[in-house]
N, C-alpha and C positions, 0 to 999 in steps of 0.2 A: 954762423952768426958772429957778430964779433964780439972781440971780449975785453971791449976797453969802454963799455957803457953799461953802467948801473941806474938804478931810480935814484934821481936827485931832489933833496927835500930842502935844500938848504938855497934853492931861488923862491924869490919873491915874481910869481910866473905876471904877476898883474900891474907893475911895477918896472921890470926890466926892459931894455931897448933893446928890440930883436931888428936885426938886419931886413932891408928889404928885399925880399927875391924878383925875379925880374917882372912877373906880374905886377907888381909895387911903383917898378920904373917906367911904365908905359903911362902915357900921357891919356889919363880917365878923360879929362875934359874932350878929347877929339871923336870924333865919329867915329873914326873909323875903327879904336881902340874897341868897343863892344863888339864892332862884328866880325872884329877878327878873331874873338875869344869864343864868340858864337861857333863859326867854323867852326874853328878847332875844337872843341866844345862836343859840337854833332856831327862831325866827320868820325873816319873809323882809325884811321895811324894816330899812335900813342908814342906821345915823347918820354924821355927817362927824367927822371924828377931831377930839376938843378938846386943844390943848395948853396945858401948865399956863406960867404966867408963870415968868419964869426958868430954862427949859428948854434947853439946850447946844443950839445950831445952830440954833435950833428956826426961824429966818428962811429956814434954805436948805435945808427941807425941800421936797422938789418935792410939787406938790398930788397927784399923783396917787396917794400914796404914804398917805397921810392919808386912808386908806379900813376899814372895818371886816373886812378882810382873814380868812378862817377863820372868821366869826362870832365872833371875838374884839370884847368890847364897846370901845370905843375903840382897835380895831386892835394894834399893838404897843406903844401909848405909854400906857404905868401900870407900877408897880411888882410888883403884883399878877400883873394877866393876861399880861404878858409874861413873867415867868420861869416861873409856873405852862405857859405853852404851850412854853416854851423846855425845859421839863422833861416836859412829855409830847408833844410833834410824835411821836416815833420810838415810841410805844404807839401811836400812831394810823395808823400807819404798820406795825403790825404785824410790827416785826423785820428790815424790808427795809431802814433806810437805812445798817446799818453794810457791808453788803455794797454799797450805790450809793458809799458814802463809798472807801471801801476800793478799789474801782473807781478811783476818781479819784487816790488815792493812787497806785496803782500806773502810772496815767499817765502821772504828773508825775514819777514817781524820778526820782532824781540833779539835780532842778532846786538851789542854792542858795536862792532867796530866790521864793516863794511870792507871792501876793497870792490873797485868798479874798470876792471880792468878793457884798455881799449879806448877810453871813456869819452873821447870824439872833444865835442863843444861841452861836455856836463851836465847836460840834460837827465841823464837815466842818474847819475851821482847827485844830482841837485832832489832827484823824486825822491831817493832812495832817505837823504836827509829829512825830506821836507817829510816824510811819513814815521817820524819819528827817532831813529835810528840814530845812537849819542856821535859816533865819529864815521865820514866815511872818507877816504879818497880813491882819489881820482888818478890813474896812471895810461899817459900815453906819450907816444915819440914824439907827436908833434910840437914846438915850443908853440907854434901859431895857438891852435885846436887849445894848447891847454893855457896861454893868454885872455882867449875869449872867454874861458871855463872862471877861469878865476876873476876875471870884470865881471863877471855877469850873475857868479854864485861864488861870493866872499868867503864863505861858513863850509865851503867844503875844502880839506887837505888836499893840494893837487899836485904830482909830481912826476918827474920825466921816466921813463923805464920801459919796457919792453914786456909783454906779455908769457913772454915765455922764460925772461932774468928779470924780475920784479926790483930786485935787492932789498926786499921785505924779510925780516926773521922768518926761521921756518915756527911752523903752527901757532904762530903772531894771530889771526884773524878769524870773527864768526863765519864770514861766508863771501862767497864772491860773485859777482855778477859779471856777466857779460852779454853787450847788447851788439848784435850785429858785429861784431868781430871775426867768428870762428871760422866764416866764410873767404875772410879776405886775406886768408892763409895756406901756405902750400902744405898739404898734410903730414910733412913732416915736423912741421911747426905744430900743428894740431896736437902730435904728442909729445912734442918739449911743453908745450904751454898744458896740458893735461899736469903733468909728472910736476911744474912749475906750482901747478893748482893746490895740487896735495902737499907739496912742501909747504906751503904756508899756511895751510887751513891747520883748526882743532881738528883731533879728532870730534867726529861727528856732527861738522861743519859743512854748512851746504854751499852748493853753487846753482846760482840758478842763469841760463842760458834762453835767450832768444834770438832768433836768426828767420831769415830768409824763408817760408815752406816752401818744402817742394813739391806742393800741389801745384802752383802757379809755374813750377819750373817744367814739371813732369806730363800734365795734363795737355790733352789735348785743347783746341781754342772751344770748341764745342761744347767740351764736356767741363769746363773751369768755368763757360757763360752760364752754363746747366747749373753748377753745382752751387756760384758765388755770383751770376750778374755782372755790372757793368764793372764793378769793384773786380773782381776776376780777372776782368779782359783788362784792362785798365794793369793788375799788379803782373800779368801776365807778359803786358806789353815791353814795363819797366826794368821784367829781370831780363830781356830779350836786348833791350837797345841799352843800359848801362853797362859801363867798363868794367866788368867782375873776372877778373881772369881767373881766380880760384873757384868761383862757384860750382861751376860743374864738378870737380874734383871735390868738394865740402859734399854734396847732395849723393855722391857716390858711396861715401865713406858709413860704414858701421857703427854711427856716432856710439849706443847703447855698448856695444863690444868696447869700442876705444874708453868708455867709458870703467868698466868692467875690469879691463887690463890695466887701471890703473888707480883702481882701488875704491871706486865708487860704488856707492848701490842707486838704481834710479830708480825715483820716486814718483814722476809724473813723464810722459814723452807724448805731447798733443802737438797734430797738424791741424792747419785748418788754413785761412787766408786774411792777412800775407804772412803770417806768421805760424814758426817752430817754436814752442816753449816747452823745454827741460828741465827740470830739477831733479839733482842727486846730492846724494849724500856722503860724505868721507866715510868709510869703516875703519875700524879702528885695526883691523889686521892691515897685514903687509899687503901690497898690490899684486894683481896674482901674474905670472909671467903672459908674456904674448904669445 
């Protein structure tokens, strides 16, 4: 990864004038501009994410991240596709993430000061406020992703950084969230961003985790119509035809062990559909070796 990008607190993300990438430059008004974004969109070749000159961070962006992520055409970096997805993730999602968010909320009560790493468009940072909880922010690469965060939820701290280099003090924070993150990582990253976790949490500081289940991944079409309905087939369909190039590698991995090795006790680990929801907790000894 590189080592010339920390979390930056000192932009005003809601306020600043971010470059347009080239999705930005295409002429909306023309016809033909929608269906050209369509293709590409629902075709299967995936281009490498272009960043525009003068782009915040844009040096300490980890490569891996710079991917065409959802079929979104240059991933999360444009003005355009990224709030347009930051605005519909939870249609497409069919109504399920205020109850995963909510979830997570209710894990983390009574923490003071929050960290919502990953944090997309704001949403899971925005619930995690709105249910009480005095300070939280918000940290992700994107400048776009975390523009729409802070237009849209003023009251939460939002700042550039990376999931696995925060640039958060160490045991600064009650707890941490992560929403649909863990997956869109090469599992190498899974345990810098683990080891990342515990440096900044209290002792006995939780984190709580939702992601992808791999029921919908793992199950056959038969037995996910048996178990969940059309809901099933339907989140089945989703994890089959979106660009997730780490999922299968996330759904492989020993979450609980990696968990384990790295200083957590877990506290809850449910599947069900579409969603993985984990809670663990910091202990206060050292992380036990791998």
């Amino acid at each position: 990864m590189s080592e010339g990008f920390s979390a930056d607190s000192t932009i005003d993300w809601a306020a600043v004038e971010l470059p347009d990438a080239w999705p930005d430059r295409l002429d909306w008004k023309h016809p033909l501009t929608g269906l050209r974004l369509m293709r590409q969109a629902l075709g299967r070749s995936r281009a490498r994410v272009q960043l525009p000159d003068g782009l915040p961070g844009a040096d300490g962006i980890a490569k891996y991240i710079l991917q065409e992520f959802h079929n979104l055409p240059n991933g999360n970096y444009s003005k355009r596709i990224s709030a347009g997805y930051a605005r519909g993730f939870d249609r497409v999602m069919i109504g399920s993430m205020a109850g995963g968010r909510a979830r997570i909320a209710q894990a983390l009560a009574g923490a003071r000061q929050v960290v919502d790493l990953g944090c997309g468009g704001g949403h899971t940072a925005a619930a995690l406020k709105a249910s009480g909880i005095p300070e939280v922010i918000g940290i992700d690469p994107s400048p776009y992703l975390l523009q729409f965060a802070a237009k849209t939820y003023p009251d939460v701290r939002w700042r550039q950084g990376l999931a696995e280099r925060t640039g958060l003090p160490d045991a600064s924070v009650d707890a941490v969230a992560m929403c649909f993150l863990l997956h869109e990582v090469p599992p190498r990253y899974l345990l810098q961003i683990l080891a990342e976790v515990r440096r900044i949490l209290r002792p006995g500081g939780r984190l709580a985790v939702l992601e992808p289940s791999p029921e919908q991944w793992h199950l056959s079409v038969w037995r996910v119509f048996r178990r969940y309905g059309w809901r099933g087939l339907y989140f089945k369909w989703l994890s089959q035809r979106a660009f997730e190039p780490f999922l299968e590698p996330w759904h492989k991995q020993d979450f609980g062990t990696r968990l384990a090795e790295h200083g957590f006790r877990v506290e809850s680990d449910d599947s069900g559909c579409p969603f993985r929801f984990v809670l663990a907790v910091r202990d206060d000894g050292p992380p036990a070796s791998p």
